[in-house]
PDB file of N, CA, C, O and CB in Angstrom:
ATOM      1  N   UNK A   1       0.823  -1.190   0.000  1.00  0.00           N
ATOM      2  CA  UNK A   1       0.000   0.000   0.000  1.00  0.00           C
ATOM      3  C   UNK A   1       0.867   1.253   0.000  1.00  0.00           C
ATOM      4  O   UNK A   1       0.362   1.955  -0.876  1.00  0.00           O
ATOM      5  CB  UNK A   1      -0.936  -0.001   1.202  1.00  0.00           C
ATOM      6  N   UNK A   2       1.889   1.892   0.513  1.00  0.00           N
ATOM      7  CA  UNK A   2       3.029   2.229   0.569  1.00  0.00           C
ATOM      8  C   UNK A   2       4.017   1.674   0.032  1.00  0.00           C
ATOM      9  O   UNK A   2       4.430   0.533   0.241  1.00  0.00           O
ATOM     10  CB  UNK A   2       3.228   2.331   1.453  1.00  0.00           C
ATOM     11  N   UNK A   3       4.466   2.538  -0.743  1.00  0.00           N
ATOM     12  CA  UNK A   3       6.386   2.393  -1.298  1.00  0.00           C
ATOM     13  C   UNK A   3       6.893   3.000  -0.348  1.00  0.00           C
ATOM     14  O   UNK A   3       6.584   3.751   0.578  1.00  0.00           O
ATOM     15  CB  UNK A   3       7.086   3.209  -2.850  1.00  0.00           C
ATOM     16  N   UNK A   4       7.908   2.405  -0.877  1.00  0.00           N
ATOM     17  CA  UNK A   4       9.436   1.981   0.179  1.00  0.00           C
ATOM     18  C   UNK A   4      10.607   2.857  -0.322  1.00  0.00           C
ATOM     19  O   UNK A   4      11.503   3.255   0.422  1.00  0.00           O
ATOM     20  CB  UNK A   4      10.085   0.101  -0.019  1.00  0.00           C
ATOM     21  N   UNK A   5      10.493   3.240  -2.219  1.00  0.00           N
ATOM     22  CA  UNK A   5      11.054   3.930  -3.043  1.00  0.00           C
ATOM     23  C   UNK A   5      12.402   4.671  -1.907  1.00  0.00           C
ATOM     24  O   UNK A   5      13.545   4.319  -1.615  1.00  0.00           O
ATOM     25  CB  UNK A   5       9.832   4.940  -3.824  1.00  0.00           C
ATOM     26  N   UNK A   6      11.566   5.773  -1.545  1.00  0.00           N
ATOM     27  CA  UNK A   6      12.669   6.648  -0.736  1.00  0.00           C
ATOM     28  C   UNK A   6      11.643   6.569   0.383  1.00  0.00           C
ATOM     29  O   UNK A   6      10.413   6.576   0.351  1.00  0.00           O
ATOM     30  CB  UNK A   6      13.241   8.390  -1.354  1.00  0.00           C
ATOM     31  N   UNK A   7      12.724   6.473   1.624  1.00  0.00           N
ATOM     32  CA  UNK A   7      12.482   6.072   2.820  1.00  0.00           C
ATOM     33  C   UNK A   7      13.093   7.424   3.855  1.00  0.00           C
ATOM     34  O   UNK A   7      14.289   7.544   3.589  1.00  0.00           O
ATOM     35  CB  UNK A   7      13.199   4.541   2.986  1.00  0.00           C
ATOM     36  N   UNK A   8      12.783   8.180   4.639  1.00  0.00           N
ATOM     37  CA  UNK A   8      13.539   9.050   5.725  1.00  0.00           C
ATOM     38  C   UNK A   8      13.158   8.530   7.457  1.00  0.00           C
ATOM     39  O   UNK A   8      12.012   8.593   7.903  1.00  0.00           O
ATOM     40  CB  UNK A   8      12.966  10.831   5.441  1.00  0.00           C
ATOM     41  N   UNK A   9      14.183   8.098   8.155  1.00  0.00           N
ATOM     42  CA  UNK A   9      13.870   7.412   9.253  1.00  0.00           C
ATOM     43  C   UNK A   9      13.791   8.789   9.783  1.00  0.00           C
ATOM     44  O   UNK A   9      14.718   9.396   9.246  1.00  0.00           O
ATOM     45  CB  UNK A   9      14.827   6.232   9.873  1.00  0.00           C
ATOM     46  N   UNK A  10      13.149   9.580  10.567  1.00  0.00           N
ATOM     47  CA  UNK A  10      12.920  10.056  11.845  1.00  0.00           C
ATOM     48  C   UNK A  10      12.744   9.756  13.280  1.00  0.00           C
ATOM     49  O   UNK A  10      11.783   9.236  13.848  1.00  0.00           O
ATOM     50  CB  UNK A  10      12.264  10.428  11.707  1.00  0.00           C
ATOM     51  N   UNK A  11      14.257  10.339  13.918  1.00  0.00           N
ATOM     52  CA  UNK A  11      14.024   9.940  15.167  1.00  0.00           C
ATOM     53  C   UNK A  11      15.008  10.506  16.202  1.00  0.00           C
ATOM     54  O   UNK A  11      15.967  11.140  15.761  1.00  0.00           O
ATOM     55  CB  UNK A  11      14.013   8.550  15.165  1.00  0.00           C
ATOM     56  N   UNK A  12      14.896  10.371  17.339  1.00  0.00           N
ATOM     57  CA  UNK A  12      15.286  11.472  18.370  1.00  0.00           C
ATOM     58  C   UNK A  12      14.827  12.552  18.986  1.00  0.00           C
ATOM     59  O   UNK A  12      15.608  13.362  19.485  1.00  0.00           O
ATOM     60  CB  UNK A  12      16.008  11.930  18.081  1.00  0.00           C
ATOM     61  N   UNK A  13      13.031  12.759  19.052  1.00  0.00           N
ATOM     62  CA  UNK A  13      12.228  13.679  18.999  1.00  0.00           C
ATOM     63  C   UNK A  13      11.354  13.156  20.311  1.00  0.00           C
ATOM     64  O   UNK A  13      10.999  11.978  20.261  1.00  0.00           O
ATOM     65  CB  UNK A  13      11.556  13.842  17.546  1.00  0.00           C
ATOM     66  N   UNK A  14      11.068  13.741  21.199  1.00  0.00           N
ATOM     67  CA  UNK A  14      10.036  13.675  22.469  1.00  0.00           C
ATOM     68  C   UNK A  14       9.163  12.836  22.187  1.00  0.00           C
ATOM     69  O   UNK A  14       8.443  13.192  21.254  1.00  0.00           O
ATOM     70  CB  UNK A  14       9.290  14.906  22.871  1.00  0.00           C
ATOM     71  N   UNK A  15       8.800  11.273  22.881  1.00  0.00           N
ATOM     72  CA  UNK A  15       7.742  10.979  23.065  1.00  0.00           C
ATOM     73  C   UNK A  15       6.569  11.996  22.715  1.00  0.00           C
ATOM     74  O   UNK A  15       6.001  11.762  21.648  1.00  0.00           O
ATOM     75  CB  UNK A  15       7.823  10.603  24.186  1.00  0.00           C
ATOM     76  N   UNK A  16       6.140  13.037  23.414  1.00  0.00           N
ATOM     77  CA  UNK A  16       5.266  13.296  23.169  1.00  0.00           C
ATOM     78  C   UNK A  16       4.838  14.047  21.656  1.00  0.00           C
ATOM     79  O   UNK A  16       3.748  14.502  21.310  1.00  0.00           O
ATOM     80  CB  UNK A  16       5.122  13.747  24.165  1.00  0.00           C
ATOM     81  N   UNK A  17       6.030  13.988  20.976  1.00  0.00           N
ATOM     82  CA  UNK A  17       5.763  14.693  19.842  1.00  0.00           C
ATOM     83  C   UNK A  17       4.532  14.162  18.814  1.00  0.00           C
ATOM     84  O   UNK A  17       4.531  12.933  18.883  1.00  0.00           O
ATOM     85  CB  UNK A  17       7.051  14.728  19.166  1.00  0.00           C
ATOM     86  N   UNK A  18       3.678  14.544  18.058  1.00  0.00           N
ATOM     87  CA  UNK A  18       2.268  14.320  17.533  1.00  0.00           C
ATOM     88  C   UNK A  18       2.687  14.197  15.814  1.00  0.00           C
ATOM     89  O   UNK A  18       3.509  14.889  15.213  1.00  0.00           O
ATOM     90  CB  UNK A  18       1.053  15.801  18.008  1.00  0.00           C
ATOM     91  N   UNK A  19       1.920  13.199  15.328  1.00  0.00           N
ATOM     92  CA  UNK A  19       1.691  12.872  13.682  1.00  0.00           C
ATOM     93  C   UNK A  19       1.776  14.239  13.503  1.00  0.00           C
ATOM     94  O   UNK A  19       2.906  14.656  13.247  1.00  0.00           O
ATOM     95  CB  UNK A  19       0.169  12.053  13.010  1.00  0.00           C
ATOM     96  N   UNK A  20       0.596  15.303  13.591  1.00  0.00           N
ATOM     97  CA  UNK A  20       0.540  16.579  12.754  1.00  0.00           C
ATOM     98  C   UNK A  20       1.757  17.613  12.729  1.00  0.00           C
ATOM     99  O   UNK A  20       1.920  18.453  11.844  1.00  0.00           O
ATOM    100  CB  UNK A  20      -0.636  17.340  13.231  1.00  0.00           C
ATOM    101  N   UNK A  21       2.610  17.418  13.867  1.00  0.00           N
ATOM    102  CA  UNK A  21       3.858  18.227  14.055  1.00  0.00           C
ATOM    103  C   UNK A  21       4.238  17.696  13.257  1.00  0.00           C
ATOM    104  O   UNK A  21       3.650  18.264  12.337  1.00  0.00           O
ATOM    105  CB  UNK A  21       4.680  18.352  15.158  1.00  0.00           C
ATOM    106  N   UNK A  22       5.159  16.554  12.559  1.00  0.00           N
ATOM    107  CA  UNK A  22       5.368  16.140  12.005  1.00  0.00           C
ATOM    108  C   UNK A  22       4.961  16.356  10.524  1.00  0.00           C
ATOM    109  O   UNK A  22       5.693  16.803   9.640  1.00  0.00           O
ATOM    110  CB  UNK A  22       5.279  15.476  12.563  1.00  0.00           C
ATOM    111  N   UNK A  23       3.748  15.987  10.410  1.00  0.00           N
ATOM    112  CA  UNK A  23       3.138  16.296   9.281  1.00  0.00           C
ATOM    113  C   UNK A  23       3.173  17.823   8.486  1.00  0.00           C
ATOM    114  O   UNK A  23       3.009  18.098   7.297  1.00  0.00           O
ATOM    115  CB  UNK A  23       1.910  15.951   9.618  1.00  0.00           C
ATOM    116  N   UNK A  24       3.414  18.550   9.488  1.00  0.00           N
ATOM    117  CA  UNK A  24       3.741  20.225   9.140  1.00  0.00           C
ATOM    118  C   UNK A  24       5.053  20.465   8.340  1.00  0.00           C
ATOM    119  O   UNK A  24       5.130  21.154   7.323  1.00  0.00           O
ATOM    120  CB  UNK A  24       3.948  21.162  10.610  1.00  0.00           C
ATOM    121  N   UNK A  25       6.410  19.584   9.139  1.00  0.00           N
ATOM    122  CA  UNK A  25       7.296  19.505   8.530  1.00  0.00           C
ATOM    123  C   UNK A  25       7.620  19.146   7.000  1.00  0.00           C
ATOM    124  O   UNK A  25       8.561  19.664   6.398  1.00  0.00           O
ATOM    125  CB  UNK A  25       7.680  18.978   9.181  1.00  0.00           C
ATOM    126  N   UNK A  26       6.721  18.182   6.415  1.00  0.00           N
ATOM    127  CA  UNK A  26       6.562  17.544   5.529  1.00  0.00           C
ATOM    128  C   UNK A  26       5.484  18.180   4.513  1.00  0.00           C
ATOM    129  O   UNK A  26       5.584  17.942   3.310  1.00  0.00           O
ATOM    130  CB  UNK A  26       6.348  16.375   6.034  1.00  0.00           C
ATOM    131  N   UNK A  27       4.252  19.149   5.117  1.00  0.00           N
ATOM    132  CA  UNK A  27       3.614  19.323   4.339  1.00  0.00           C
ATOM    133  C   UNK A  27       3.560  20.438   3.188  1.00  0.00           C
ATOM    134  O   UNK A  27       2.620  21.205   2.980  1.00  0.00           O
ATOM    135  CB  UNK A  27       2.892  19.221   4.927  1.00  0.00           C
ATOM    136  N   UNK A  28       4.933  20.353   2.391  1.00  0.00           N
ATOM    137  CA  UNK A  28       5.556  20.369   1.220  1.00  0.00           C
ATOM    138  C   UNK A  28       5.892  19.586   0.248  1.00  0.00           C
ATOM    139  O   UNK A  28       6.112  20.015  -0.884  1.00  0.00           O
ATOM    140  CB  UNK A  28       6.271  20.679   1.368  1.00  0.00           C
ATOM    141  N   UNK A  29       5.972  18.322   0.581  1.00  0.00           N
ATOM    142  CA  UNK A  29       6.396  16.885   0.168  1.00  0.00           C
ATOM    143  C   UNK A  29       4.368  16.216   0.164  1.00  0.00           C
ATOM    144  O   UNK A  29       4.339  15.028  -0.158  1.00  0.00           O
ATOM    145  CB  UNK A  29       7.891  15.941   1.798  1.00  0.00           C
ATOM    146  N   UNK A  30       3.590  16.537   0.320  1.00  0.00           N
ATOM    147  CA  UNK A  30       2.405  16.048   0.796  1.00  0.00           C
ATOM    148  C   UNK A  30       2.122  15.546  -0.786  1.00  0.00           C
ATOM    149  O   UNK A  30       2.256  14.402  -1.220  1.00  0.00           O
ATOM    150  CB  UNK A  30       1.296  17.212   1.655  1.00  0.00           C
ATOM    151  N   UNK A  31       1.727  16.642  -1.452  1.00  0.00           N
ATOM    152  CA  UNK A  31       1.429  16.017  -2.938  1.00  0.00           C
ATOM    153  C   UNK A  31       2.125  15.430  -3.821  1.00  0.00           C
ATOM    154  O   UNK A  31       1.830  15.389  -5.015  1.00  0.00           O
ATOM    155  CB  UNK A  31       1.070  16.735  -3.660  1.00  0.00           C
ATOM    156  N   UNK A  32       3.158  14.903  -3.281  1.00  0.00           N
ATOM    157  CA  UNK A  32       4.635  14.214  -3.738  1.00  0.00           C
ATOM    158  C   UNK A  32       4.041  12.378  -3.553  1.00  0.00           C
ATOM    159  O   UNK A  32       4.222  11.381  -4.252  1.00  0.00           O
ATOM    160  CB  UNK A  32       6.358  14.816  -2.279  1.00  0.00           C
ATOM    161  N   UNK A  33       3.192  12.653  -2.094  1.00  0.00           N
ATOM    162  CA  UNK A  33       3.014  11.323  -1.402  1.00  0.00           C
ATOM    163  C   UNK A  33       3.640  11.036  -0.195  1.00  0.00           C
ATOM    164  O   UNK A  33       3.830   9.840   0.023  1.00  0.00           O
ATOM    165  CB  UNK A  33       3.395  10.345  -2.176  1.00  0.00           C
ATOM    166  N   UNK A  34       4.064  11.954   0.769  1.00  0.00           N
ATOM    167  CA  UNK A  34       4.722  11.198   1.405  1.00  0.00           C
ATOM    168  C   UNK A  34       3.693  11.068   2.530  1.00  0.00           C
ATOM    169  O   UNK A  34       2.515  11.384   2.367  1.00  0.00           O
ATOM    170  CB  UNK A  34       6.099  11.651   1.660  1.00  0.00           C
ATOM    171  N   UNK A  35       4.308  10.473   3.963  1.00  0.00           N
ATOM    172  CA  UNK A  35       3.383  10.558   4.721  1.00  0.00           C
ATOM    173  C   UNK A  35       4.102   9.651   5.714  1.00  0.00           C
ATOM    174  O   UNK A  35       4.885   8.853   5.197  1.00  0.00           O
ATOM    175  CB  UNK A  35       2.020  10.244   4.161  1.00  0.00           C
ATOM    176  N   UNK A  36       3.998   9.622   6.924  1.00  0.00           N
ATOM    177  CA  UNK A  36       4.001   9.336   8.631  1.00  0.00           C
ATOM    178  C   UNK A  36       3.541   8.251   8.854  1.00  0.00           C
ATOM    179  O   UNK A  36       2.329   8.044   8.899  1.00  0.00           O
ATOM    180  CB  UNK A  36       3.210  10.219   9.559  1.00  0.00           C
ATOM    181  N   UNK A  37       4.353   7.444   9.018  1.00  0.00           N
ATOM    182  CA  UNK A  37       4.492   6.065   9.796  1.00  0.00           C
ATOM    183  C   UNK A  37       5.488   5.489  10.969  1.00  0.00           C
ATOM    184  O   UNK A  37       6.685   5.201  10.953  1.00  0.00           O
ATOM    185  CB  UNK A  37       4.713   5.236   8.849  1.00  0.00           C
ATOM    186  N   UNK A  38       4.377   5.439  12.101  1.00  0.00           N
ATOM    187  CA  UNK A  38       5.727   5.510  13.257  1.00  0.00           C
ATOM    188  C   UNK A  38       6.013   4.297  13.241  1.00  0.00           C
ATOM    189  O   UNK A  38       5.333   3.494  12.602  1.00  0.00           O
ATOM    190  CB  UNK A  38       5.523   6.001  14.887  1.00  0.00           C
ATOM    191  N   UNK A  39       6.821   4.033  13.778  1.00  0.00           N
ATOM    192  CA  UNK A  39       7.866   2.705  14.353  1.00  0.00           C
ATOM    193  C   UNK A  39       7.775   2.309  15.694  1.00  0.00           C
ATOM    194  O   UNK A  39       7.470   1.217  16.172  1.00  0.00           O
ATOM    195  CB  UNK A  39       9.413   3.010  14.265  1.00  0.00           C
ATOM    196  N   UNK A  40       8.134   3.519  16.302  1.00  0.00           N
ATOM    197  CA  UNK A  40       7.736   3.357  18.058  1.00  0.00           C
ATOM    198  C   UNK A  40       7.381   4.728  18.754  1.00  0.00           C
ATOM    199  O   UNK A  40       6.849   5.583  18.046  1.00  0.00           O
ATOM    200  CB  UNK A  40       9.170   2.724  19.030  1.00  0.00           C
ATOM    201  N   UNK A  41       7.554   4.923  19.673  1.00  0.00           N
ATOM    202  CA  UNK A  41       7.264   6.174  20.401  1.00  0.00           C
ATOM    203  C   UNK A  41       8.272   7.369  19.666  1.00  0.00           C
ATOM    204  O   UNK A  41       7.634   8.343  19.265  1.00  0.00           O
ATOM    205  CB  UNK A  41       7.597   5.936  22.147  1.00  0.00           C
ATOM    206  N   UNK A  42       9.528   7.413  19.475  1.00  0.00           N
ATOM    207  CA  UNK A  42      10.396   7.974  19.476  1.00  0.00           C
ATOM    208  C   UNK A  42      10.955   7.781  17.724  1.00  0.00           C
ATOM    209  O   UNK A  42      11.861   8.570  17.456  1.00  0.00           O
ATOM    210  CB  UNK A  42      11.159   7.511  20.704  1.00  0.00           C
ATOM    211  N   UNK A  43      10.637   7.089  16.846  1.00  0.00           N
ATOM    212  CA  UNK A  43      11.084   6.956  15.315  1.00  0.00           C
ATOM    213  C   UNK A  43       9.792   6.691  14.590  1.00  0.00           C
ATOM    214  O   UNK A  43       8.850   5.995  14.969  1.00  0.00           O
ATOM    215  CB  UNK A  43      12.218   5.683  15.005  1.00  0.00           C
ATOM    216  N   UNK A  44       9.969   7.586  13.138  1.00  0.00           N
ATOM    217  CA  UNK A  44       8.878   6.955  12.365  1.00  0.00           C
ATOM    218  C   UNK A  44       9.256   7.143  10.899  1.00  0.00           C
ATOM    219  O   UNK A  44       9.562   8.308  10.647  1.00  0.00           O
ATOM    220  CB  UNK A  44       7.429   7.597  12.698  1.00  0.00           C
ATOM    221  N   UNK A  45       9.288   6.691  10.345  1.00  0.00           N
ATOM    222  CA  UNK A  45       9.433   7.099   8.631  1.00  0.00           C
ATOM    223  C   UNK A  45       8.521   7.865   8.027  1.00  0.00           C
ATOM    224  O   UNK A  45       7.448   8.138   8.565  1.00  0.00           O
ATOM    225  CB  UNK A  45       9.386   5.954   7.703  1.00  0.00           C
ATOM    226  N   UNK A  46       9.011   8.459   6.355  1.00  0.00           N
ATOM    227  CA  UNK A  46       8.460   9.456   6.216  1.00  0.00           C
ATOM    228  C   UNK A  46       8.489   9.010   4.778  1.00  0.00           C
ATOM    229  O   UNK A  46       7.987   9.715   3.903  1.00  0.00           O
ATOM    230  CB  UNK A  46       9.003  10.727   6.788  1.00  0.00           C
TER     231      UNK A  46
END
């Protein structure tokens, strides 16, 4: 359902940090496709 194509690990960022923070960073890349998938509390790909 997702490609794998290009991958950006994110990580080192507060537990409490939120998808949409995230998603702000990125939402330049949005109509490109990318999009937020965590891993664990603390890493998620992009």
């Amino acid at each position: 359902q997702y490609g794998m194509d290009h991958t950006l690990v994110l990580s080192g960022f507060p537990s409490s940090t939120r998808t949409t923070e995230l998603e702000k960073d990125f939402d330049s890349f949005r109509d490109r496709g990318v999009s937020i998938r965590w891993v664990d509390d603390t890493t998620a790909l992009a």
